[in-house]
C-alpha positions, -999 to 999 in steps of 0.1 A, spaced: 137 100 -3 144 128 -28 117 130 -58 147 123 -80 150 90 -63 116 84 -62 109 91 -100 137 75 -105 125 40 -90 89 42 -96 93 54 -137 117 22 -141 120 -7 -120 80 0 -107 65 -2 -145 85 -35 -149 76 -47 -118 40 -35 -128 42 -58 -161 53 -87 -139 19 -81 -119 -4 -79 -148 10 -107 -162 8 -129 -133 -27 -117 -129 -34 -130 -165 -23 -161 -159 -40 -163 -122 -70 -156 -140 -68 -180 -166 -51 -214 -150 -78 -211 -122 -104 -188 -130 -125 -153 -120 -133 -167 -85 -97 -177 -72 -82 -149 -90 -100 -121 -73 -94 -134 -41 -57 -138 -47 -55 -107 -61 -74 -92 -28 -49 -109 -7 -19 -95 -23 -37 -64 -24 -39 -61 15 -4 -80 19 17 -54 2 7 -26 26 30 -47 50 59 -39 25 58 -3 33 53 -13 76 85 -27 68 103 1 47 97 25 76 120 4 97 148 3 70 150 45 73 166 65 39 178 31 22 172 28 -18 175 -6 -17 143 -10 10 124 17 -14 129 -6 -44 119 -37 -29 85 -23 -12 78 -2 -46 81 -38 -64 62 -56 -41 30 -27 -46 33 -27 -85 31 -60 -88 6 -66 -62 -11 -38 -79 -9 -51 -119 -23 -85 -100 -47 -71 -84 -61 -44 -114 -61 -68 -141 -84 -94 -123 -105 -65 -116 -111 -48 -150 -116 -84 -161 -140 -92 -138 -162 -58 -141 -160 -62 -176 -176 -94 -174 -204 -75 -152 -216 -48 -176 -235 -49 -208 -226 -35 -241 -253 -8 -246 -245 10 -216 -204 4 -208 -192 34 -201 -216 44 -177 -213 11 -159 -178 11 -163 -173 44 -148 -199 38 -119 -181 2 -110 -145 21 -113 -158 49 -89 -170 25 -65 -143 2 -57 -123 30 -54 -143 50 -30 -135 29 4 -92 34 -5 -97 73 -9 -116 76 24 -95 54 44 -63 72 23 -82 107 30 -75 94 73 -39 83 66 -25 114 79 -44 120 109 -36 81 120 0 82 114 2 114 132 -24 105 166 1 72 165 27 90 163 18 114 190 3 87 215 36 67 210 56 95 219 29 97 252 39 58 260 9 46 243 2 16 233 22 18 200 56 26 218 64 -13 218 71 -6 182 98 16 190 128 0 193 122 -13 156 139 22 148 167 23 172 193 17 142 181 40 118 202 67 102 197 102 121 183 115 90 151 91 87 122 106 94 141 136 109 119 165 88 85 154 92 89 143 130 102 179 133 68 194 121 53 171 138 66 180 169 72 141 180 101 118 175 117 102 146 106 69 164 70 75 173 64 90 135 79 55 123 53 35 148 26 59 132 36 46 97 36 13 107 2 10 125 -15 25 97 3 4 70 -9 -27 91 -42 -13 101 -50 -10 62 -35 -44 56 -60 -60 77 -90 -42 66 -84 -59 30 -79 -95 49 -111 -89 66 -127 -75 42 -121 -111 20 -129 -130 52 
């Protein structure tokens, strides 16, 4: 997508979509409490990843793009709000900021080193797909996309439009199930 598209989705139908998330994290939080809203906020958390596993099937389409940006903001706004609410309930008054700051950094940390890998596993997929790995059942998933999906990248790349999709898709699902098994 060009970055016109993409600020063009993301600054308008991903804040709303982000609103919708906070607010249904709210109310998560309130009707059933701390407990059952972390973990539902976890679990929507992990599941959106699958939203972008899907988008790389549906190639250049806007409408695709939308969708999996609205399913992310949202899961997001859930997932952030039942967050801040719950460290907030963790750290005392004299010394927030500090505490706030070291619990933010934390749960960060294990997304930035798995999103620090994201390249190098979409690429080894994408390379060991094109080699009839394992992942080349994945490829006919992108038999009917445009010519144009995917074309750039896979070009640098140096493998096909078709094994750079399977790359997106195993890491999309790979970090999807980390979050479920990291609630399990």
């Amino acid at each position: 997508f060009d970055l016109t598209t993409i600020a063009g989705v993301r600054k308008v139908f991903g804040v709303i979509m982000t609103i919708v998330g906070v607010s249904a994290g709210g109310i998560t939080m309130t009707r059933f409490g701390m407990k059952t809203g972390l973990i539902f906020g976890a679990i929507v958390g992990s599941f959106s990843n699958m939203a972008y596993a899907w988008l790389a099937t549906q190639g250049n389409d806007v409408a695709a793009f939308s969708i999996a940006l609205a399913i992310d903001n949202a899961s997001a706004g859930v997932a952030g709000t039942v967050l801040i609410a719950y460290m907030s309930s963790l750290i005392s008054k004299g010394y927030a900021a500090q505490q706030y700051a070291l619990f933010t950094s934390l749960y960060a940390l294990p997304g930035k080193m798995l999103a620090s890998q994201s390249g190098r596993i979409v690429e080894s997929t994408a390379r060991s797909s094109d080699a009839g790995g394992w992942a080349m059942s994945f490829r006919p998933l992108f038999s009917q996309l445009t010519p144009e999906s995917f074309a750039k990248p896979a070009a640098v790349l140096g493998v096909s439009r078709e094994a750079l999709g399977t790359g997106y898709i195993v890491f999309f699902t790979y970090s999807s199930v980390i979050g479920i098994l990291a609630i399990i």
